[in-house]
C-alpha positions in Angstrom: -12.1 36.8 2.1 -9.9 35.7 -0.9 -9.7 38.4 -3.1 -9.5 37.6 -6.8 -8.4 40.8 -7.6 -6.2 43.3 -5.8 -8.2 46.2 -4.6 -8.6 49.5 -6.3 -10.6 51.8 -4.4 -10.2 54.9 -6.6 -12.1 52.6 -9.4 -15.5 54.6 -9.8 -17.0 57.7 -8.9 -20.6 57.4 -7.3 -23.6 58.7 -9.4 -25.8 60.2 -6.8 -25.8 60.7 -3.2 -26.5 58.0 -0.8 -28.6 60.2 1.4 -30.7 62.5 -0.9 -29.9 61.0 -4.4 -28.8 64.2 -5.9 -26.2 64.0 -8.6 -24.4 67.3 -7.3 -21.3 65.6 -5.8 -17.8 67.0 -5.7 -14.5 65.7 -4.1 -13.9 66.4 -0.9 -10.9 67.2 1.1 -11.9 64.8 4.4 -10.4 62.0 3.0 -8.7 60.8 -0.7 -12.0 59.0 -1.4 -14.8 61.4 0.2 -17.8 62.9 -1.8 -19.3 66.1 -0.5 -23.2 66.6 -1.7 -24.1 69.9 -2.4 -27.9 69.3 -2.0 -27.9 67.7 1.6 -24.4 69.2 2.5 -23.5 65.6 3.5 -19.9 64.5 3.2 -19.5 60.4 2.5 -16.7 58.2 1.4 -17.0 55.3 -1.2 -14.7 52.7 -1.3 -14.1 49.3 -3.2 -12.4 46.2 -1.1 -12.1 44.1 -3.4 -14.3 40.7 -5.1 -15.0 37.4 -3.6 -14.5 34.3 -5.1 -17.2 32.3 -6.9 -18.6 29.7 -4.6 -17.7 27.4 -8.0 -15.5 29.2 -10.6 -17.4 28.2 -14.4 -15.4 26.4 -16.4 -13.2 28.2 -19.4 -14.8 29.7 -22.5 -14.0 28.6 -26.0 -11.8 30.9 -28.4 -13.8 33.1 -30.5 -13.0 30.4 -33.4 -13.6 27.7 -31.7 -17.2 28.8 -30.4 -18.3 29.9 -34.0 -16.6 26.3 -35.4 -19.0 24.9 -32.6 -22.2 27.1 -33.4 -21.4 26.3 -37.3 -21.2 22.6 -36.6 -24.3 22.4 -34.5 -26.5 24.1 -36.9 -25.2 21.6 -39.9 -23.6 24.5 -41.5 -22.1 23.3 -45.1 -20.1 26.0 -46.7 -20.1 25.7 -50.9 
């Protein structure tokens, strides 16, 4: 795996417990990056590795003022 960024594990939080889906979640002292659920008293860690790359990376997006030139041009656009 290639990673396209490097990885950041402390990123995001998680929004509900993977176990019982309650939104009660607190750090925890087990590890830098564990979750403790105070519904289902569970204890989990969460962590980010990184992103693969694109099986084919798109090509480059036009400049803002280049893409509304474009859009203007395509529509026939004549200013007065």
């Amino acid at each position: 795996m290639s990673l396209r960024r490097a990885p950041n594990p402390n990123r995001n939080h998680p929004l509900y417990c993977p176990y019982c889906a309650s939104e009660n979640l607190f750090p925890d002292v087990e590890t830098e990056f564990a979750w403790n659920c105070r519904e289902c008293l569970r204890v989990f860690a969460v962590m980010f590795y990184g992103q693969n790359d694109p099986g084919q990376r798109p090509k480059a997006s036009l400049s803002t003022a280049d893409a509304l030139k474009a859009s203007l041009n395509h529509d026939l656009y004549q200013p007065h």
